[in-house]
C-alpha positions as CSV (number, residue, x, y, z in Angstrom):
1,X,-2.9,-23.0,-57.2
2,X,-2.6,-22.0,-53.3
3,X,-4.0,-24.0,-50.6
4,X,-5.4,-22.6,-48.0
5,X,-4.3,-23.6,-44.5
6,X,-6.7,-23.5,-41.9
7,X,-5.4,-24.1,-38.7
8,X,-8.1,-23.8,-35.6
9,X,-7.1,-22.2,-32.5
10,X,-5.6,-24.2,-29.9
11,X,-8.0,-24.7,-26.7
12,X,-6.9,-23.8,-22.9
13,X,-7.8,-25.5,-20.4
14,X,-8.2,-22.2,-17.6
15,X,-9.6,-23.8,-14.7
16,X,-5.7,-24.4,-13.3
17,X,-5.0,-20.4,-13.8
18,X,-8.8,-19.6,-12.0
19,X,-8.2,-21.7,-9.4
20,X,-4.8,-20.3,-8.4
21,X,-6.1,-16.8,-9.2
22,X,-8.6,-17.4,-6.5
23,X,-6.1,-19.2,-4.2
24,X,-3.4,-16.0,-4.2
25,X,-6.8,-14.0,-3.9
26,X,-7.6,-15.6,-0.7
27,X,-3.9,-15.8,0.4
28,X,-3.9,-11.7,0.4
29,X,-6.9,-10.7,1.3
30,X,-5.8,-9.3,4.0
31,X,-3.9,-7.2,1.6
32,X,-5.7,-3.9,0.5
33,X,-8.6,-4.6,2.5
34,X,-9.7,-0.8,2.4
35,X,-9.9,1.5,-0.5
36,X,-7.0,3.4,-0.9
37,X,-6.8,7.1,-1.8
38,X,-4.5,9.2,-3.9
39,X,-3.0,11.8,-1.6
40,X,0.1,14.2,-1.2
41,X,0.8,15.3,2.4
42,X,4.2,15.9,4.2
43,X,4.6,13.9,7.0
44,X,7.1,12.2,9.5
45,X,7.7,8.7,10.4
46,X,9.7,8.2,13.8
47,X,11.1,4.4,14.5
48,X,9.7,3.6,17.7
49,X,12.9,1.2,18.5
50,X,15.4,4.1,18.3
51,X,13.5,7.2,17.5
52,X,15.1,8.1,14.3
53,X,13.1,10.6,12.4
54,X,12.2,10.4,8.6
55,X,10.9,13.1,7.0
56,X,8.8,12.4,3.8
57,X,5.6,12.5,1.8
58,X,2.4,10.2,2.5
59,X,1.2,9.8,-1.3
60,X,-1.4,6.8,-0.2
61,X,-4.2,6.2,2.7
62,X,-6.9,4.8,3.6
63,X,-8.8,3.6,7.0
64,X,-6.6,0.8,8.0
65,X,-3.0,2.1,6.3
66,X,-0.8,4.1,4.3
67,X,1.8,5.0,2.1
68,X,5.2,6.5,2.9
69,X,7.9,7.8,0.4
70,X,11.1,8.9,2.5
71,X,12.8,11.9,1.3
72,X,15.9,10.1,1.4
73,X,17.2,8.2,-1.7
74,X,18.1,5.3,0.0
75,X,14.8,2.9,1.7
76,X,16.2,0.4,4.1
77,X,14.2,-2.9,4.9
78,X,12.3,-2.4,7.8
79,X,9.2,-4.5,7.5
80,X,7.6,-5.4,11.1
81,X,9.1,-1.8,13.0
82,X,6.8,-0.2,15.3
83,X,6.1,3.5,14.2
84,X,4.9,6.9,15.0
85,X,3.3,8.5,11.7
86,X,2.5,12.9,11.9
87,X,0.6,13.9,10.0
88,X,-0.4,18.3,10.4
89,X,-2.2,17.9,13.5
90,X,-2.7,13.7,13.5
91,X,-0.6,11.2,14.3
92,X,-1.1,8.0,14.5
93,X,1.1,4.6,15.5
94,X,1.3,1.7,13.3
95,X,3.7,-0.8,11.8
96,X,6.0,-1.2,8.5
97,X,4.4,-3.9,6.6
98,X,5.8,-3.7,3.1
99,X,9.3,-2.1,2.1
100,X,9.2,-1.1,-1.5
101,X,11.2,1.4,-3.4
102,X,8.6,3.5,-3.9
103,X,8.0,3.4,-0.2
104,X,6.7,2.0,3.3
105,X,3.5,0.4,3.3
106,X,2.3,1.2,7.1
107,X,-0.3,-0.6,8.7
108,X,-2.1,1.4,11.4
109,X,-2.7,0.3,14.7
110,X,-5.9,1.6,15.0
111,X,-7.5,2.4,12.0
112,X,-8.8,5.8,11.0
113,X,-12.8,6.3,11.0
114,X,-14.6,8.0,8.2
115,X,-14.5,11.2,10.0
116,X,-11.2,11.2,10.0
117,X,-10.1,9.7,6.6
118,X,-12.6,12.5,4.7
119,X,-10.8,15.4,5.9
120,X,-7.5,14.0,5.6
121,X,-8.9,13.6,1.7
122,X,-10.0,16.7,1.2
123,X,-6.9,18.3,2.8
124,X,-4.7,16.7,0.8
125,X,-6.2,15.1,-2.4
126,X,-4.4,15.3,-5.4
């Protein structure tokens, strides 16, 4: 005759994992502050320090940054340069936060308004 094992499922303790959740939450709040928007528009980035020009795609914005994938294969790290970001008829200044293979995250300087930001969407929206 088979017995029949009942085993009861362990119990986790979660609080630990909730409070660091909410600790890295704090941490990078300052991180993806505004909400972001799916976008393709050809751009340029010019580095302010020596005015090398990058052409490339912004696939990424919102008010207070923006995404940049270079058309070149190779990304160099350049967190913290100053740069010049064009945009059709916009350009705007800002600075390389985040170097990521699948880009530059750019914070701007002075962050778009809703004016702006809408018909930047509806230009380029994917």
């Amino acid at each position: 005759m088979e017995q029949q094992v009942h085993q009861e499922k362990p119990q986790y303790d979660t609080k630990t994992l909730q409070r660091r959740i909410k600790a890295d939450e704090s941490k990078n709040s300052h991180k993806r502050k505004f909400e972001r928007h799916k976008i393709f528009a050809v751009g340029e980035m010019t580095l302010m320090n020596n005015s090398q020009r990058m052409d490339g795609v912004v696939d990424e914005i919102s008010t207070g940054g923006l995404r940049f994938r270079p058309a070149s294969a190779f990304i160099m790290e350049r967190n913290g340069d100053a740069v010049s970001m064009t945009l059709g008829d916009l350009q705007v200044s800002g600075r390389i936060r985040a170097t990521r293979a699948d880009g530059y995250g750019v914070q701007l300087l002075d962050q778009l308004n809703e004016g702006q930001l809408k018909i930047i969407i509806e230009q380029y929206r994917v």
